[in-house]
VEXMI-159116 format. One record per residue (C-alpha): x, y, z; residue in one letter. Coordinates in steps of 0.2 Angstrom, whole numbers, plus 5000, padded with zeros to 4 digits. Each point is the difference from the previous one (the first is absolute). Last residue first. Layout:
BEGIN
XYZA ...
//
This chain:
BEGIN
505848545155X 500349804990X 499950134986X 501250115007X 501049875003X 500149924983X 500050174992X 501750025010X 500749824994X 499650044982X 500950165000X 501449985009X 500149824989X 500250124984X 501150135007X 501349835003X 499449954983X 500650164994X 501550035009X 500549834995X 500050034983X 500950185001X 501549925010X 500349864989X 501050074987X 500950145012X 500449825010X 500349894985X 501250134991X 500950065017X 500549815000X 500549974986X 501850085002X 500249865011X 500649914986X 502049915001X 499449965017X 498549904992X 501249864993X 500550024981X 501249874995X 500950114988X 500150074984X 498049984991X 499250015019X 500950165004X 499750094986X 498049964999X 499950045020X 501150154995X 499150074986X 498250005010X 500950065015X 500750144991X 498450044989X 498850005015X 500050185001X 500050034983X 498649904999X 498950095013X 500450174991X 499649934982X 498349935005X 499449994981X 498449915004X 500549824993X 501750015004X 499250055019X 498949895002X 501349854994X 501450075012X 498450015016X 499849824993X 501849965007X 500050095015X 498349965010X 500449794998X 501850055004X 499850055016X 499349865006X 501349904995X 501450105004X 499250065016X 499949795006X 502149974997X 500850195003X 500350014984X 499349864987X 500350094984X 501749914998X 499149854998X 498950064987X 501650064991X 500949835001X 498349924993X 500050124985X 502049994996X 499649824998X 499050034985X 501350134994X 501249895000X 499349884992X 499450104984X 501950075002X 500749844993X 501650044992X 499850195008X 500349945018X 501049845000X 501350054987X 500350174997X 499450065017X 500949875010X 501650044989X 499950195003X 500049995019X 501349874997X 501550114989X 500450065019X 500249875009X 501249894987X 499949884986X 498150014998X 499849805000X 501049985016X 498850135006X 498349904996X 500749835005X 500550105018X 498350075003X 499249844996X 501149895011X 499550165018X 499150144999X 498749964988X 500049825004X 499550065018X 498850134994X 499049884988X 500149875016X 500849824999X 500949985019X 498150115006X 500750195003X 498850104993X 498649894994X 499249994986X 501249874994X 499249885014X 498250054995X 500049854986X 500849875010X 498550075014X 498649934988X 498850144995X 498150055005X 500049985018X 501950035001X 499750194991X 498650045013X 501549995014X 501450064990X 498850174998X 499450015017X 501350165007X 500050104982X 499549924984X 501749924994X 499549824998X 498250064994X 500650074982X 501749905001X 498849854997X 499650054983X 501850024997X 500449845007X 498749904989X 500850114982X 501649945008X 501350135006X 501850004992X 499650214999X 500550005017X 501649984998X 499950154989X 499850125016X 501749945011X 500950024985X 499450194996X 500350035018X 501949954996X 500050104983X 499450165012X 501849985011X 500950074983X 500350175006X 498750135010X 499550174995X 500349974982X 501650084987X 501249895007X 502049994995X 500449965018X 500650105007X 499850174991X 498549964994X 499249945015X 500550185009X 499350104987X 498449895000X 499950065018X 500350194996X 498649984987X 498749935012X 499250175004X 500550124986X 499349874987X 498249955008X 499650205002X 500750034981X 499049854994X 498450085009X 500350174996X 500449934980X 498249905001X 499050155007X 500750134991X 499649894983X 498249985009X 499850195003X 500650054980X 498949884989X 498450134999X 498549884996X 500149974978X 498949855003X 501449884993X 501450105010X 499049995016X 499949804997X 502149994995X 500250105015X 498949885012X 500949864993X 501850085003X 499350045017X 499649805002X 501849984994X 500750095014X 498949945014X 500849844993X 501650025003X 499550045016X 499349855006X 501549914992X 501350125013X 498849965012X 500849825000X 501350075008X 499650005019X 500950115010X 501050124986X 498449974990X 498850085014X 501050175001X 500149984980X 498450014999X 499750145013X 501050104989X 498849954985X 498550045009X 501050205008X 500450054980X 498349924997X 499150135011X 501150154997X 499749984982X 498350005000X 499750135011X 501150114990X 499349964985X 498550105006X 498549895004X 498249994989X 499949825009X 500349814992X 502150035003X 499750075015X 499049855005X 501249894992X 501550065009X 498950015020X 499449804995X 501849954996X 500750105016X 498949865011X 500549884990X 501850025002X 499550075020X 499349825001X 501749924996X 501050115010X 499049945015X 500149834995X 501949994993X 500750085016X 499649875014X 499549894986X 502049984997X 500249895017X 500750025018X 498449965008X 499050095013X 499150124989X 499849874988X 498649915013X 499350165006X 499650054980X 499749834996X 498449965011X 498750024987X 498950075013X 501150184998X 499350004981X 498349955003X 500250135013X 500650134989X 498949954986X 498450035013X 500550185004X 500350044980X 498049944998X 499650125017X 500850164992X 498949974983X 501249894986X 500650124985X 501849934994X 501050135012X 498949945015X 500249824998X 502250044996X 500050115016X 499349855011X 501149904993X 501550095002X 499850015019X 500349834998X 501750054994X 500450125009X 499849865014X 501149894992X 501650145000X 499650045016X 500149815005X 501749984993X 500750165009X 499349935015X 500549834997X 501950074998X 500050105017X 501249895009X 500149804997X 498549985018X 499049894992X 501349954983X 499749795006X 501449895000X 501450095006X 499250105015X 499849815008X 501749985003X 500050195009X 501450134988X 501250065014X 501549964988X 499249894985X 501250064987X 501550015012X 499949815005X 499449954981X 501850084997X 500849935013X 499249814997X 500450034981X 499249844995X 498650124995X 498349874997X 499450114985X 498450045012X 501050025015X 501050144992X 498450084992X 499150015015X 501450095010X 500550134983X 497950025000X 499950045019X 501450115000X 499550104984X 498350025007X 500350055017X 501550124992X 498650094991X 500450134986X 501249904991X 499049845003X 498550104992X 500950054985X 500549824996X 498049965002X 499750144987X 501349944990X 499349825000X 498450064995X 500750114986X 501249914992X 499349844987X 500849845005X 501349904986X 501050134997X 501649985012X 501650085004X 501349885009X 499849965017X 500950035016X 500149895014X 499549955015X 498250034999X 499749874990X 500050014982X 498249934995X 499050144990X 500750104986X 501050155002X 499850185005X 501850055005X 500250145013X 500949865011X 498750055017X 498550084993X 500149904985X 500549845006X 498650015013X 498850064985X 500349824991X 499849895014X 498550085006X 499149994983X 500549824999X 499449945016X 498450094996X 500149884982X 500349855013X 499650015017X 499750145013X 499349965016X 498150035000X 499550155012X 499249935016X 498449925002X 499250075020X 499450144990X 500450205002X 500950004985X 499249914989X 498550155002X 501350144994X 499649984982X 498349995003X 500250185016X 501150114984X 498749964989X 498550095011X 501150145005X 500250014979X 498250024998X 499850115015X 501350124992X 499250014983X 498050015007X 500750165011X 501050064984X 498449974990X 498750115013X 501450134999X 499950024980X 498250015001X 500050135012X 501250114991X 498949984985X 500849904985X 
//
């Protein structure tokens, strides 16, 4: 690449990334302040405070007064990063050992006393002002927005096309929202996007005249990044297994047409060898405490209970599911069509609710059956999944459009450019563009079969529908430019 060429991308680079450094800073500056933390992001902080202060990482709900056993049930890398970020910032730490002693009700009075030492009331209830941590947070997001831009222009969009899926992307609104929350998809959507983004760079070596090398050191550095994203969110473990077997397809296809075999075997062992080095000290760790050869112990079986209660839905209910759980106006079409006895289970927290009953009677029928916490992950599977999996797999279609609504309205939208830009491009061999979406593809599917599946879980999507978009719109936008300026110049 000319020298001048290479300057004209660094400048493009760095104004790219200054433009996603001022979305995820845009909350920031607004009269709403940060959300106070609540459930899982209550979670995460309990668990690093114990880390960073006992050196133990457990599972979440010991307060802060004492010191809990090992845990297995949270995967360790976001927690270990906030844990780091304690250690490194006494603001932090402070904050977060005050917030956590009023949240678990300390009826230590000198403890709570010590904990919230100089720590403002109100600086407990909102992290404004809780040290540097949003900062850090906020970097992280803003690499990956950046992401997007990189991932257009790696898959062939024009300069302007990769402009307009960056700010698709930074109108979706998640990027500044998760920045300011103490939640996984602080980590899980950037790494997310660099998976698919080192997906795209494995298979276009892979499909170019390359040396090995290349090859290997791209999927060497994809499957690392795999098991970066795993050890935050470990559902990418599935996504990856995957990748695996689709390599063992593509072997079998090279074998059949007698193609050179040697750069896909490198690319699957660099890629199971990448995964491996990163996440096998953790395993180490399970296995020695607990017996464990997963990232996370036997918490899945309680998602897996949550999930199958919906599987009780009514052929009526289901159909109704399909507009109850559209984004923002959803309940409200749904009560023109359906009774509301028949929404009240579609509901989240309604006395009768799938997700109440889930939680709650039904969760404890289905673990008195299992005989113990551990045997029920494998219980639920045998007995309410694969004895009527045609069922489950038709509700496992309505969760995973509900969990494709991100960021309400975009999720919509965006979807109506996504999905038949997955059929154009399985019809047209688009490898590129669906290995990029593979992850959120495999995930939305995952996610919806095992567990409730709300758009948290898939914000990964949401680089998919901008860079899917971007190109459309462009069009029609250069389109309109056109018509409107021969309508003047006519009118001229």
């Amino acid at each position: 690449m000319p020298v001048s060429s290479r300057s004209s991308s660094l400048v493009t680079a760095c104004c790219v990334l200054l433009a996603a450094l001022l979305v995820v800073w845009l909350p920031a500056f607004g009269r709403k302040p940060p959300p106070e933390p609540a459930a899982d992001a209550v979670g995460y902080l309990n668990i690093a405070y114990h880390l960073a202060h006992h050196q133990v990482f457990a599972d979440p709900g010991t307060p802060p007064t004492s010191t809990p056993p090992s845990g297995s049930m949270v995967a360790p890398l976001y927690p270990a990063l906030l844990a780091g970020m304690m250690r490194t910032d006494a603001v932090f730490d402070q904050h977060v050992d005050c917030f956590l002693h009023r949240f678990y009700a300390a009826t230590d009075q000198a403890a709570l006393a010590v904990a919230c030492d100089g720590v403002p009331p109100e600086a407990t209830v909102t992290p404004k002002g809780w040290g540097h941590s949003l900062t850090i947070l906020r970097l992280f997001m803003a690499l990956g927005l950046a992401l997007v831009w990189l991932g257009a222009r790696r898959l062939g969009l024009s300069r302007p096309a990769a402009g307009v899926a960056f700010v698709l992307a930074a109108v979706s609104g998640a990027y500044g929202e998760y920045g300011q929350q103490y939640l996984t998809e602080g980590l899980t959507l950037p790494l997310g996007t660099l998976v698919s983004l080192l997906l795209v760079e494995g298979c276009r070596a892979l499909g170019a005249p390359a040396s090995c090398k290349r090859v290997l050191l791209w999927w060497l550095v994809a499957g690392a990044a795999f098991g970066g994203a795993a050890l935050t969110r470990p559902t990418f473990s599935y996504v990856l297994y995957l990748v695996v077997l689709a390599l063992g397809g593509v072997a079998l296809w090279r074998l059949v047409r007698r193609q050179p075999l040697l750069p896909v075997l490198l690319a699957g062992a660099a890629l199971v060898i990448g995964y491996g080095v990163v996440i096998a000290p953790w395993l180490w760790r399970n296995h020695q405490l607990f017996g464990l050869t997963a990232i996370t112990g036997p918490y899945g079986g309680y998602i897996l209970a949550q999930r199958v209660a919906y599987n009780a839905m009514s052929a009526r209910e289901w159909l109704a599911s399909l507009l109850f759980w559209l984004p923002d106006f959803g309940d409200s079409l749904a009560r023109l069509f359906f009774p509301a006895d028949l929404l009240a289970r579609l509901d989240w927290y309604s006395p009768d609710a799938y997700y109440v009953l889930g939680n709650g009677a039904w969760m404890r029928e289905m673990l008195a059956q299992a005989g113990s916490k551990d045997a029920l992950q494998g219980w639920v599977l045998r007995e309410k999944v694969f004895t009527d999996l045609p069922t489950h797999l038709a509700v496992t279609i309505s969760l995973a459009l509900r969990g494709l609504w991100v960021s309400k309205y975009f999720g919509l939208i965006g979807a109506a450019f996504w999905l038949p830009s997955l059929v154009g491009a399985v019809r047209r061999q688009q490898g590129l563009w669906l290995a990029f979406c593979a992850p959120a593809i495999v995930l939305l599917g995952l996610q919806a079969f095992v567990s409730v599946s709300i758009p948290r879980y898939n914000l990964l999507v949401i680089p998919c529908m901008a860079i899917a978009a971007a190109p459309l719109l462009l069009a029609w936008g250069q389109c309109l430019s056109r018509t409107v300026c021969r309508l003047f110049n006519k009118k001229g």
